[in-house]
N, C-alpha and C positions, 0 to 999 in steps of 0.2 A: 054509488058503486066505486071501491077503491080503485083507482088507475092500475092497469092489466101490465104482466111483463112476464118475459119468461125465464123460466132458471134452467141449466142444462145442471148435474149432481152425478155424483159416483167416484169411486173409490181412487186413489193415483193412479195413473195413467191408463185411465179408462179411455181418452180420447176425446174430454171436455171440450179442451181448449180447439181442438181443429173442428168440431163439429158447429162450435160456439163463432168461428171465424165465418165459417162455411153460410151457416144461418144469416148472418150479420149482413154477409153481402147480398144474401137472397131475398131478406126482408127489410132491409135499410134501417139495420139495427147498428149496437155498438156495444160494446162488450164490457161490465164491470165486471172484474175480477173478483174472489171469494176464496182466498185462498190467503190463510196465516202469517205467509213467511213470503210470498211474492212481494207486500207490501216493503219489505225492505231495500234499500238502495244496496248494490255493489254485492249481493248475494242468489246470482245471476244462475250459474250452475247448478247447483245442489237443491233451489226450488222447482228447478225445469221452468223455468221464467221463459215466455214466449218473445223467441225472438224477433227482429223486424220483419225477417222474412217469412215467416211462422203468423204474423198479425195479418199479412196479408193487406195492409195501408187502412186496417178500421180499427179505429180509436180502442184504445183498451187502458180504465178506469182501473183505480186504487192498486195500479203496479207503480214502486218507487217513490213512497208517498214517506218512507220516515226510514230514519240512519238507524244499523245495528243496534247503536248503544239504548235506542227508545227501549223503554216497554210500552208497547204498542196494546191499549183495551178494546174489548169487543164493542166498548160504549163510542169510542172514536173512533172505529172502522165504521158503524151503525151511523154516527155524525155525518162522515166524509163521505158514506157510499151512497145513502141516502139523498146529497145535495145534488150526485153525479148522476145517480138513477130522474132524480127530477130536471134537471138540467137535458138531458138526452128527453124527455116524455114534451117538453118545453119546445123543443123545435122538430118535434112530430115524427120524431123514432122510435124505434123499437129496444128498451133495455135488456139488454139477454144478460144474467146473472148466471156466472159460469165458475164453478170452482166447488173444492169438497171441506172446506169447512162449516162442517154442517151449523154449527154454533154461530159463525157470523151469519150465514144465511137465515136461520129461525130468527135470530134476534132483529134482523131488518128488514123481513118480510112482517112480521108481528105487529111491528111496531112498537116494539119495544122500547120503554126509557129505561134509563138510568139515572140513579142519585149523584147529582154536581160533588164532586172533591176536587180538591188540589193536593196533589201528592208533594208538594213544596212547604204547607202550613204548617203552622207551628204543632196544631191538634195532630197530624199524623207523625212528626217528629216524636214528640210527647209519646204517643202509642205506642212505635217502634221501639223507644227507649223502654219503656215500663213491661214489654214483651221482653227485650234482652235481659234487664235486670230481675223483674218478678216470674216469667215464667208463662210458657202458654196456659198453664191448668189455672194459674191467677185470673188471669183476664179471661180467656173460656166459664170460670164462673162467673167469674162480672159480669159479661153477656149474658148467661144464662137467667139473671136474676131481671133482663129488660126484655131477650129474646130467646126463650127456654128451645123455641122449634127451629131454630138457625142452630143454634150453641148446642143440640144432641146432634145435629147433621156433622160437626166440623172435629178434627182430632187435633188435640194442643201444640202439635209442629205444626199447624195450619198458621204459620205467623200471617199471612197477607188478607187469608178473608174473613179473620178473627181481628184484625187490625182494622178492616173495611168497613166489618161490621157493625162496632164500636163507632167507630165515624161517623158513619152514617143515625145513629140514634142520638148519639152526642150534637150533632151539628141539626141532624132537620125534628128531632124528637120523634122518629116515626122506625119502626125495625125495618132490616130488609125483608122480613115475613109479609110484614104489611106494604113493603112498596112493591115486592112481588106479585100479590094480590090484588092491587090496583091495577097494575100494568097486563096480567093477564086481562081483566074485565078492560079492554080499550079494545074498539074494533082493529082489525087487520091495517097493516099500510096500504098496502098491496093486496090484490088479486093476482095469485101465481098461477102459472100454465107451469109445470115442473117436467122434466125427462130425467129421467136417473138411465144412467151407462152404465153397464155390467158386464159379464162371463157370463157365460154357461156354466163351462167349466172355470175354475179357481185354481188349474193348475196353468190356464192359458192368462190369466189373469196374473201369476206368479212367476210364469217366463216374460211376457212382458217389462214387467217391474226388474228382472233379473236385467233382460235385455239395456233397459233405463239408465241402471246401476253402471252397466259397466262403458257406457256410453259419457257418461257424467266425469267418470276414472279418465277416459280419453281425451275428452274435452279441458281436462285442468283442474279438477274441484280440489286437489293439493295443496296447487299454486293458488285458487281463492281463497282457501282457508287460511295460509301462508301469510297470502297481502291482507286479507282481514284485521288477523295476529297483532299483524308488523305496522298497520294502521294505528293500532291501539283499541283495537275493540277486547272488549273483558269477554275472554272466553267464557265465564260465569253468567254472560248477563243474557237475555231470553232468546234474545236471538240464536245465540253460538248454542243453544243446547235442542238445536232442530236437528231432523234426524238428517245425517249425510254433514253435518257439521260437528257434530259432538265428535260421532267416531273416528274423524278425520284430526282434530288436536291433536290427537297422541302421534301420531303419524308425521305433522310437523314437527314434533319436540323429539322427535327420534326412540319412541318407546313403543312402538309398535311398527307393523309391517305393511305398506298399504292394503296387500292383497286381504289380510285380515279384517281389515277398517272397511273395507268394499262387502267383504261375507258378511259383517255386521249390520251396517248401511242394508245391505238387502234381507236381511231377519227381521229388522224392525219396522222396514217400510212394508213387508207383506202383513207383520202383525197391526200395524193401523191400516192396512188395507180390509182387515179383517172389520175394524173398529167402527170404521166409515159403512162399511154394508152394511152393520146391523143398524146405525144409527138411518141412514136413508131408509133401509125397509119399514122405517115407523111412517112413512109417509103413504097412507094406502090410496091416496089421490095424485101420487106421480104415475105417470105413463113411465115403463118400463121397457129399456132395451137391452136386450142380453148377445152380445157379440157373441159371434162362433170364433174359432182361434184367431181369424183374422176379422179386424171390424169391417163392415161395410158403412162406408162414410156417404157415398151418393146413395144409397136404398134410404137411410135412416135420414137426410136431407129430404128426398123428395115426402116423406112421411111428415117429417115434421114441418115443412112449408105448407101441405096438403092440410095437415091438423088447422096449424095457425088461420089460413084461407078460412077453414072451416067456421071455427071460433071468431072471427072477422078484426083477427089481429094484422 
């Protein structure tokens, strides 16, 4: 039986993280974090990063774990959350996986591997190079001739998983077709108990996130963009193109208006708000809480300690 834990899921500011604090002190849990952009140091506002007072003094896992400049992979979130998820299971707590990136959560609930690279070796220089000079449609058939059912998924500006791809058959002789294959057929890590957070309605779910937005404009997210900038972090690189970061750039170099960068900021957080429901509703073994305008945080506590008791977590 894989060792049991629970995920709390649902869309930005569905009320994860307080419910996930809540649970934690209830059940003598600790809280891994599952969320893309928390993982970054010094990008504090603009991911709604839980503050001290907000953690409530229980431990919270894979917040502040790598500088802007990283690109940060699902394979080393899945590394590092992993070690923390066992570490907490180790001294007879409860891991509560709390956050809505649903891709890290399947990939480390799964069990999921990944194929060893080094983004430093000479084979992935080599690649990058012959992608600038030849061409995606060059190498897109190259693969195709090793891994015809990757190479129809991928379009020739795909420079990164047309370059990974490549890699990965060049170095272990095996496609990602087939290492995909493999890794699906490996049992589960985890036994998940899951809660997905939601709306009713989707317009309370929209004021909300509006509410968030302009909370974020108050708090400074200018002035972190700002110090970001002036740090030297490359606006370019993956971090600076999260949302409530991107739109904010312009805003420091004097090309746009904040109030604008905030309407925008809040169009595209409701459109991955959108993005995130549909992906959670594939889970038809989450227990499901849909808030009324305002959430009930003690009703859905006493439910979900009651659940856990149940299950004899």
């Amino acid at each position: 039986m894989p060792p049991r834990i629970f995920v709390i899921t649902g869309p930005t500011a569905s009320g994860k993280t307080r419910l996930a604090v809540e649970l934690a002190k209830a059940r003598n849990g600790e809280v891994v974090s599952a969320d893309s952009m928390q993982i970054y140091r010094r990008m504090d506002i603009g991911t709604a990063k839980p503050t001290p007072e907000e953690m409530g003094g229980i431990p919270h896992h894979m917040i502040d774990v790598a500088d802007p400049e990283e690109d940060f992979s699902v394979s080393r979130y899945v590394s590092m959350a992993a070690a923390c998820v066992e570490d907490i299971l180790s001294r007879g707590k409860l891991p509560i996986l709390a956050g809505g990136t649903g891709l890290y959560i399947d990939s480390l609930l799964s069990g999921r591997t990944f194929a060893a690279f080094d983004e430093t070796s000479p084979l992935r220089a080599l690649l990058e190079e012959r992608y600038t000079r030849e061409g995606g449609q060059a190498l897109l058939d190259e693969l195709a001739r090793s891994d015809p059912e990757t190479a129809a998924r991928l379009h020739p500006n795909d420079a990164k998983r047309i370059v990974r791809a490549l890699e990965v058959w060049l170095t272990t002789g095996k496609t990602i077709t087939q290492h995909n294959r493999e890794t699906m057929a490996l049992p589960p890590r985890y036994s998940a108990h899951t809660l997905t957070l939601d709306f009713q309605r989707r317009e309370d779910l929209w004021s909300r996130i509006d509410r968030r937005v302009d909370q974020m404009m108050a708090d400074g997210l200018e002035e972190e963009v700002r110090a970001l900038l002036q740090s030297g972090v490359p606006r370019r690189c993956t971090a600076m193109q999260a949302i409530g970061y991107k739109e904010m750039v312009p805003v420091v170099s004097g090309s746009m208006a904040a109030a604008d960068a905030a309407a925008q900021i809040k169009l595209r957080s409701r459109q991955y708000a959108k993005r995130q429901r549909t992906w959670f509703r594939r889970n038809s073994q989450a227990k499901r809480v849909l808030w009324g305008p305002v959430p009930n945080f003690d009703e859905v506590l006493q439910a979900s300690t009651a659940f856990l008791e149940e299950i004899g977590i």
